[in-house]
TORBA-268037 format. One record per residue (C-alpha): x, y, z. Coordinates in steps of 0.5 Angstrom, whole numbers, plus 2048, in hexadecimal, padded with zeros to 3 digits. Example, Ala and Ser with C-alpha at 12.3 -4.5 7.8 and 13.67 -1.06 7.14 Angstrom:
BEGIN
8197F7810 81B7FE80E 
//
This chain:
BEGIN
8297B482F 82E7B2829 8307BA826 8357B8820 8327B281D 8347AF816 8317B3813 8377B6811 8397AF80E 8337B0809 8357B8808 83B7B5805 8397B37FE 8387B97FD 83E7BD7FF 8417C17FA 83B7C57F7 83D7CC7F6 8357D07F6 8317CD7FD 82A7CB7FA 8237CE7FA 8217D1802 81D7CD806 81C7C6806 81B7C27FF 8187BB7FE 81D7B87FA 81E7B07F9 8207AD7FF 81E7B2803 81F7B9804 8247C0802 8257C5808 8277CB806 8287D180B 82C7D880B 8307D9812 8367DD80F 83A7DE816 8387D7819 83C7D181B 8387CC81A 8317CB818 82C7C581A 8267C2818 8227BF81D 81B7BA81B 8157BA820 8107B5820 8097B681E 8057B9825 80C7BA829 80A7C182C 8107C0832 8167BE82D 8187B8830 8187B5828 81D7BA826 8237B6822 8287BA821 82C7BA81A 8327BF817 8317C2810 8387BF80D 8397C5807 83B7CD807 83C7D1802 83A7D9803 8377DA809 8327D4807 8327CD80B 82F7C7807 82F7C0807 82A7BA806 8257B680A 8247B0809 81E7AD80B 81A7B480C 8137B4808 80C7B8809 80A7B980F 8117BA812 8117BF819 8177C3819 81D7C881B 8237CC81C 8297CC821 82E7D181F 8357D1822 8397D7822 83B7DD826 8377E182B 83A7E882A 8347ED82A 8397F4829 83A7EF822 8347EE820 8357E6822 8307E2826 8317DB824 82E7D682A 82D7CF829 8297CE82E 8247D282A 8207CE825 81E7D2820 81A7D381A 81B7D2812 81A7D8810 8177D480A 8137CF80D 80C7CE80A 8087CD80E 8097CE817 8067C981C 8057CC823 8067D3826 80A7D782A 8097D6831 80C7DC834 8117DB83A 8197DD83B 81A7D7837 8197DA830 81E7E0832 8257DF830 8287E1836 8267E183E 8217E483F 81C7E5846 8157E4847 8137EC843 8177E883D 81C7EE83E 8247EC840 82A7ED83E 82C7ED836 8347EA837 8327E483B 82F7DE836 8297DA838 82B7D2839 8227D183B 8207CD835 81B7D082F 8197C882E 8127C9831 8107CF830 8117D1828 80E7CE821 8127CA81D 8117CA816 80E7C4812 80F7C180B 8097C2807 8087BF800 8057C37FA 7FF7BF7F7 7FA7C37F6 7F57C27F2 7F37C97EF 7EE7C77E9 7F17CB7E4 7F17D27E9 7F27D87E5 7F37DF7E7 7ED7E47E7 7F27E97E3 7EE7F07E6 7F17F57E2 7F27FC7E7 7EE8007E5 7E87FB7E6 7EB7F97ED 7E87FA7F4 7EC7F77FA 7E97F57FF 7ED7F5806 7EA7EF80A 7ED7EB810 7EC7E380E 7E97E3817 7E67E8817 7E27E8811 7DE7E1812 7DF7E1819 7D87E381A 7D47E1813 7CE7DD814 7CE7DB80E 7D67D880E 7D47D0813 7D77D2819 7DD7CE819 7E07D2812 7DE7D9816 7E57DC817 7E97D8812 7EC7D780B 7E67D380A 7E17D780C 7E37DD808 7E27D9801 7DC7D6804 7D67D87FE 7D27DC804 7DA7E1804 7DB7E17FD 7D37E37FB 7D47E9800 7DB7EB7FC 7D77EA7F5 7D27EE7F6 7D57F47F9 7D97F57F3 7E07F37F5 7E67F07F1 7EB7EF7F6 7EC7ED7FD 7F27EF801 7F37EA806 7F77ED80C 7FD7E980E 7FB7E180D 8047E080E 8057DB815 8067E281B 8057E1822 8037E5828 8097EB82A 80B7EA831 8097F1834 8017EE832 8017E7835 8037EA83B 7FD7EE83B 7F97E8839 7F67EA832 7FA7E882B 7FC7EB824 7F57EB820 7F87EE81A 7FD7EA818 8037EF817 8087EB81B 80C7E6816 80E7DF819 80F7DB812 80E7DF80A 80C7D8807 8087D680C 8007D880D 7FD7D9813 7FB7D2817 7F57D581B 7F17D7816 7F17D1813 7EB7CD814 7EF7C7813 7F37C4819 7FA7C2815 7FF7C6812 7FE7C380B 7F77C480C 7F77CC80D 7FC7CC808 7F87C9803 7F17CC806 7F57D3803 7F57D17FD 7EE7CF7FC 7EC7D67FF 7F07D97FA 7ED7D47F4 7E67D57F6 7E67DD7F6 7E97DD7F0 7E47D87EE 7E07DE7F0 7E37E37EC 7E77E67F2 7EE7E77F2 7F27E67F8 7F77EB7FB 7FC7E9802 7FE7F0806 8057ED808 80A7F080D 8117EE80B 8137F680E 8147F0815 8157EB819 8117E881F 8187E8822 8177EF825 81E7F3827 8247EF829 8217EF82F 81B7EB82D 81A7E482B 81E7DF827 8197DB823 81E7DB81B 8217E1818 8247E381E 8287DD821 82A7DA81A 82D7E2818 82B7E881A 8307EB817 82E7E9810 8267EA811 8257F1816 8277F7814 82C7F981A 8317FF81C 8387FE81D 8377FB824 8327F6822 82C7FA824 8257FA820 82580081C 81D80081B 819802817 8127FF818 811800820 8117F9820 8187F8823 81C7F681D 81C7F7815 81F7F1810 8247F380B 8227F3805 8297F5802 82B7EF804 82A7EA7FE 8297E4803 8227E7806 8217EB7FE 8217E47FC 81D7E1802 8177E7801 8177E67F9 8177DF7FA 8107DF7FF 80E7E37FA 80E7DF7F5 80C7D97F9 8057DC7FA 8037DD7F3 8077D77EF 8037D37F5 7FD7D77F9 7FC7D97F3 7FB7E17F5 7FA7E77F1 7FF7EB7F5 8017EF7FB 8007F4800 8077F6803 8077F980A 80C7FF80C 80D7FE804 813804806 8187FE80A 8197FB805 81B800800 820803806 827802801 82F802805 82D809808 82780780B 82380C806 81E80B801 8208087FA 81B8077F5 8208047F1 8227FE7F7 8247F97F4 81E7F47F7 8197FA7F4 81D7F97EE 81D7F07EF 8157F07F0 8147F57E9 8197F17E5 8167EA7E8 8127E67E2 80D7E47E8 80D7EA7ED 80D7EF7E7 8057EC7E5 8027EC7EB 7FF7F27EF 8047F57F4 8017FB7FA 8057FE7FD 804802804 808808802 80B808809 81080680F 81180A816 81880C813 81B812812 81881580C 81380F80C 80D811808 80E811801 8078117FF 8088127F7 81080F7F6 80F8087F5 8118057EE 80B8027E9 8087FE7E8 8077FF7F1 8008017F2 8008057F9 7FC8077FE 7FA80E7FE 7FA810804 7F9818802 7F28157FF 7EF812806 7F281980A 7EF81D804 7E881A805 7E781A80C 7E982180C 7E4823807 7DF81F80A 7E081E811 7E5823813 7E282A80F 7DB828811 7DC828818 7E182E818 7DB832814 7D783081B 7DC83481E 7DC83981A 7E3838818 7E5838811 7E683280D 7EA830806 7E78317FF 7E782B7FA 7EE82D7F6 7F18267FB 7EB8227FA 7EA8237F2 7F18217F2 7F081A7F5 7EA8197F1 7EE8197EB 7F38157ED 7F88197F0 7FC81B7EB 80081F7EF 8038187F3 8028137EE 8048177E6 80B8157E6 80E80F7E3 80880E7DF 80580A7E4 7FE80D7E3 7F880E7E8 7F78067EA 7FD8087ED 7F980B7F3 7F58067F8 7F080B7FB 7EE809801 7E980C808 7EB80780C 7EF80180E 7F07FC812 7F4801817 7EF806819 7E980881B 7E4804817 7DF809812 7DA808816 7DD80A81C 7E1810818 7DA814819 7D881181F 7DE812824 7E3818825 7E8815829 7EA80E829 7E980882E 7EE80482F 7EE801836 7EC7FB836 7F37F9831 7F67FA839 7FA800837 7F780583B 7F4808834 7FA80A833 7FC80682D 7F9808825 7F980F822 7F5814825 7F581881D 7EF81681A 7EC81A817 7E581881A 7DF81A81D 7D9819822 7D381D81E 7D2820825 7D2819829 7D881582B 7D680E829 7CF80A829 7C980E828 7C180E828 7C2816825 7BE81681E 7C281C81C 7C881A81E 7C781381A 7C5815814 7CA81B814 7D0815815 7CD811810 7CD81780B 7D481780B 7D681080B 7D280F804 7D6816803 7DD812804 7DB80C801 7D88107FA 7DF8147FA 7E380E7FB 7DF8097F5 7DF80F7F1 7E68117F1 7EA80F7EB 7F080A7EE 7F08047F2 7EA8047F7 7EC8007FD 7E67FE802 7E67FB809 7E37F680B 7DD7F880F 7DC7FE80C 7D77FD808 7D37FB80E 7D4800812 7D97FB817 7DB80081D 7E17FD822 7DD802826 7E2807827 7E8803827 7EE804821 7F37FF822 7F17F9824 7F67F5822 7F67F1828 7ED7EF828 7EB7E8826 7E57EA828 7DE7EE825 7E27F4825 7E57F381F 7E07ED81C 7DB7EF817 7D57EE81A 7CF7EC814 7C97EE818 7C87F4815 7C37FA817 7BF7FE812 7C4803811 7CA7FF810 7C67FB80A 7C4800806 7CC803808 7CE7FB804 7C87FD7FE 7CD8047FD 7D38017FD 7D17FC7F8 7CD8017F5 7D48067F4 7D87FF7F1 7D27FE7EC 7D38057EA 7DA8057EA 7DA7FF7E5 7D58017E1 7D98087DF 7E08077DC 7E180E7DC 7E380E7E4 7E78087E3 7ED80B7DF 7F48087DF 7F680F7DC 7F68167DE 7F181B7DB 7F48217DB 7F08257D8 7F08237D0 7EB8247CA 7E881D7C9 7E481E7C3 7E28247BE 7DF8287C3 7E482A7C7 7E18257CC 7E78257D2 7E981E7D5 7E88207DC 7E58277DE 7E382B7E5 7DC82F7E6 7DA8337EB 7D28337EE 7D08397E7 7D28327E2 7D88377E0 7DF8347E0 7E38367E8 7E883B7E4 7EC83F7EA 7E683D7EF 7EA8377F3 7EC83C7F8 7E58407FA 7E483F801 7DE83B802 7DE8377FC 7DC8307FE 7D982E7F8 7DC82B7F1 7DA8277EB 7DE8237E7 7DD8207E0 7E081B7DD 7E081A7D6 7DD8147D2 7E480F7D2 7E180C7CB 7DC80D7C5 7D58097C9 7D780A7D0 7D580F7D4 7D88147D8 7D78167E0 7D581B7E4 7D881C7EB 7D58217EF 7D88237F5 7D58287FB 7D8828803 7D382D804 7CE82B809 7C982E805 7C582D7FF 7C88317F9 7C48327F3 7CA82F7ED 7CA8317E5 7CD82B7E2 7D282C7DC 7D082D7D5 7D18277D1 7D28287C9 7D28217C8 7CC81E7CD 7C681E7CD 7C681F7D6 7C781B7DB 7C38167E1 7C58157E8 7C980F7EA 7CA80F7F1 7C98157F6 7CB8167FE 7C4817800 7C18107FC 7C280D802 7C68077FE 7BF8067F9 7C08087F2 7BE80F7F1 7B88127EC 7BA8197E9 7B681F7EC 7B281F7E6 7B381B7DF 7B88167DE 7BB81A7D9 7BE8217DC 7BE8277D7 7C68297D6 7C582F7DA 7C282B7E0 7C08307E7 7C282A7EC 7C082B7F3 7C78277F5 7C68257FE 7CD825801 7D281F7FF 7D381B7F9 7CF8197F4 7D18157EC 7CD8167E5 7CF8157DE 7D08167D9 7D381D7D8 7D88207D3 7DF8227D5 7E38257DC 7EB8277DE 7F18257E3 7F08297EA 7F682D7EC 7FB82A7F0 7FE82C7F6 80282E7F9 8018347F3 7FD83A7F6 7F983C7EF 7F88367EA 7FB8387E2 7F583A7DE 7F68377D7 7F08377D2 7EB8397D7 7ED8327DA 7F08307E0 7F782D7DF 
//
């Protein structure tokens, strides 16, 4: 096998550039740019496969010419689209010093876009000796071969036809996301042609999209569509990383779910997706997890980042140790303008060509962690992506986390992040599940000062920095978690069959079984659950922020019990569309919920109601009442109180105002609605005990001002209604009284 062939010949021509190219492979007249960073290397080279060579014995080997900072380049002549490729990298093995550089390796472009093949689990993917248990010694460097056993990267070409594709530009006030998994969606829908279900493809398919259309959403997140594979610890056990969040290439989509067989096809097949959701009206969100690499801890893999300059990628300790703050191995160091640059320019790659409206980041906290590993809002990749004329227009989410120290910062990012809020899902399920299965056992439960706070917008984590409520992405559940369905349905979690002897997944959930774990024929029991899954799902589509649905959630999709299956592609976590009466009129509520929702600007605000006049009257912007139709005053605190009503005011001559009234009690309560000076009534929208149809009023459409209304346990919505004011937020003991409302 020739290892240094002419290739530095042709390199030589270009001696004497004093800035390396662009990263990654560029097609240019001839052949081909290759530009790469390995810092503390010795040498790098480029080897070329052929097209259907899965053991490697194609590879030509050619050495890049060039070096300036850190960056090795040069050009390949020859090279076109289509072209198998990877790394080799010559340098120091000296783990104490964070250096891992072994040729025998070949190595992924961290900037390749597209990947063929897998990685095929083995001691030829570790950098160093290891036994059959994949364990061994760190000092001693592997001389096995990775050839045969990992993807290579592949040139693609950029001619999509887009058809004069534009964004759907959904304001945040109008947005509802939807978390969907691009398998597990159409897995199972028979209305997607069976060899779609599961892909790309299948998830833009007309029978998919009527599905997204008619529930009323305006954004579906995708969770990570970014080439990862398979942790070693889940081959072992025979099963494989379903969700996704274990990244082996940032510019490279996830190969399997594509129905298309060829890395340029699965290319292009994610960007006809994103064409014709778009077509639809639907903007498209990537959940994208630059917190970690694929690679593990030292002791794992060496796939890229790790062989090519662990120093500059991974956040490491003064031995060359993973300081990790993700639990999955390794942290990337975001302070190093290299990897700033690379998860700026993934970013940039998806919306100038995929088109995406924005992201989801992971573990958001990891990258924000600064030179003394604490959280800096101001750090400089947060400052980049705020400043950056693309990134700056799309919609960033951030998971306010990391299982650092001092890691949840609910609250701390900078706008214009939207965050999810987590004190929003464990408010409701404690108002909901956690009170009403404490009040069974005579124990005592919360009031509703917690809950009111979040169904205003959560102005005690989001009020800084003029962010406004949008800033909160309220959401019950996600894709880890018990599911809402089983959230009322198990107590415990039931998790055996990810082989981790049910030890693996939170066991705080915040859930409860209704007298039943799981299945169950019990009537009462039933209906008892699906009581409170229309309480959850009311609370949450009538909230103001950002609502976040799951999918499946509107169906009443279980995992029966299981709250982590990140390693089932199986129907545990596939939406099943076979659907039974209950689970039908669950989806006719939820849409019924978002129809609401959209035809109310009042609970869709983009700024905060704190209790203003609005008009002549002294109509207040935002109000709270008690069951007497009088405004709550010092009554937060009485014990037992379950019920609250909330007004918001008309936002706009001609639009109406909304009325949400709000009863944890398990028994009905006679309600007096609030006076209005400036309407003349209010009708029924939506109630829990509407089984999902649209409610009549208990007696003409038009309710008097002073309506005696018998008010069943949960939520229920009407409009119009004049005025209402902020809740206290805690953690003050006794909320300020100003005005006769509260402030």
């Amino acid at each position: 096998m020739p290892t240094r062939p002419p290739a530095e010949v042709a390199a030589a021509a270009l001696l004497g550039r004093d800035l390396a190219p662009p990263p990654g492979v560029r097609l240019v007249d001839g052949g081909a740019e290759v530009s790469v960073y390995a810092g503390h290397a010795e040498g790098v080279e480029v080897c070329l496969f052929d097209e259907g060579d899965t053991t490697g014995e194609s590879e030509r080997r050619f050495s890049l010419g060039e070096r300036a900072h850190g960056w090795w380049f040069g050009l390949l002549p020859g090279v076109a689209t289509g072209q198998r490729y990877g790394l080799r990298v010559h340098g120091a093995w000296d783990p104490d010093q964070g250096l891992l550089h072994n040729p025998a390796k070949l190595l992924l472009d961290p900037y390749a876009r597209a990947l063929d093949g897998e990685v095929r689990w083995g001691p030829q993917v570790f950098g160093h000796e290891v036994d059959a248990t994949w364990q061994g010694d760190l000092d001693v460097p592997s001389a096995l071969d990775s050839r045969a056993h990992v993807p290579r990267g592949v040139v693609t070409h950029d001619g999509f036809d887009w058809e004069g594709d534009t964004p759907p530009g959904h304001s945040r006030s109008d947005t509802v996301v939807y978390e969907a998994h691009v398998r597990n969606q159409t897995r199972l829908h028979p209305g997607v042609p069976e060899e779609l279900r599961g892909t790309y493809a299948g998830l833009a398919h007309p029978a998919s999209v009527e599905h997204l259309t008619s529930l009323g959403v305006t954004t579906v997140e995708l969770l990570p569509v970014h080439a990862f594979t398979h942790e070693p610890h889940v081959v072992r056990r025979g099963l494989v990383n379903h969700w996704g969040y274990n990244t082996l290439g940032f510019h490279a989509p996830h190969a399997a779910y594509a129905a298309a067989r060829d890395p340029q096809g699965a290319v292009d097949e994610v960007k006809g997706m994103v064409k014709l959701l778009h077509r639809a009206g639907l903007e498209v969100l990537l959940d994208v997890v630059y917190n970690h690499t694929a690679e593990q801890g030292r002791e794992g893999a060496t796939l890229s980042w790790r062989g090519l300059d662990q120093r500059a990628y991974y956040r490491l300790d003064e031995r060359g140790r993973d300081i990790d703050v993700t639990g999955c191995g390794n942290t990337l160091d975001l302070r190093h303008p290299v990897v700033c640059r690379m998860v700026l320019d993934s970013l940039r790659f998806w919306v100038e060509e995929y088109h995406v409206d924005g992201f989801r980041f992971d573990l958001a906290v990891a990258l924000g962690r600064g030179r003394g590993d604490d959280f800096d809002p101001d750090h400089p990749f947060l400052v980049a992506l705020r400043s950056d004329p693309v990134l700056s227009r799309v919609k960033l989410v951030a998971e306010p986390w990391d299982l650092g120290l001092h890691g949840w910062r609910t609250g701390q990012f900078p706008p214009p992040f939207m965050e999810w809020n987590d004190k929003f899902r464990d408010t409701a399920r404690r108002f909901w599940v956690v009170d009403a299965h404490a009040r069974t056992l005579g124990l005592h439960d919360t009031g509703p000062e917690d809950l009111a706070t979040r169904l205003a917008g959560s102005r005690d984590l989001f009020g800084s920095r003029d962010r406004g409520p949008t800033a909160s992405v309220n959401f019950v559940t996600a894709h880890d978690g018990f599911t809402l369905a089983d959230l009322v349905s198990y107590d415990h979690k039931h998790n055996e069959a990810n082989g981790e002897h049910n030890n693996d997944g939170s066991p705080h959930n915040g859930s409860w079984n209704h007298g039943v774990e799981g299945p169950t024929d019990d009537p009462a029991v039933l209906e008892a659950r699906q009581r409170t899954l229309r309480a959850l799902l009311g609370t949450l589509l009538l909230a103001t922020g950002v609502p976040m649905l799951t999918a499946g959630d509107e169906l009443g999709r279980t995992q029966r019990g299981n709250n982590n299956p990140y390693c089932l592609d199986d129907a545990t976590s596939w939406v099943d569309w076979d659907l039974e009466p209950w689970q039908r009129d669950l989806l006719e509520t939820t849409r019924r919920l978002l129809t609401v929702r959209r035809s109310l600007p009042a609970l869709r605000q983009r700024t905060w109601r704190l209790g203003h006049p609005v008009d002549e009257h002294g109509t207040l912007d935002l109000e709270w009442y008690a069951e007497d139709g009088r405004p709550m005053g010092d009554r937060w605190g009485e014990a037992g109180r379950r019920l609250v009503q909330m007004r918001h005011a008309a936002p706009a001559d001609g639009e109406p105002g909304a009325l949400v009234v709000v009863n944890g009690a398990p028994e009905p309560a006679e309600v007096v609605l609030p006076n209005g000076a400036v309407t003349g009534g209010y009708r029924l929208l939506w109630t829990v005990t509407g089984h999902g149809h649209r409610p009549e009023p208990t007696s003409s459409p038009r309710s008097p001002r002073r309506r005696r209304w018998s008010c069943r346990p949960r939520v229920s919505a009407s409009t119009p209604c004049p005025s209402t004011a902020e809740p206290p937020r805690r953690p003050r003991a006794t909320p300020e009284r100003v005005d006769g409302a509260l402030r």
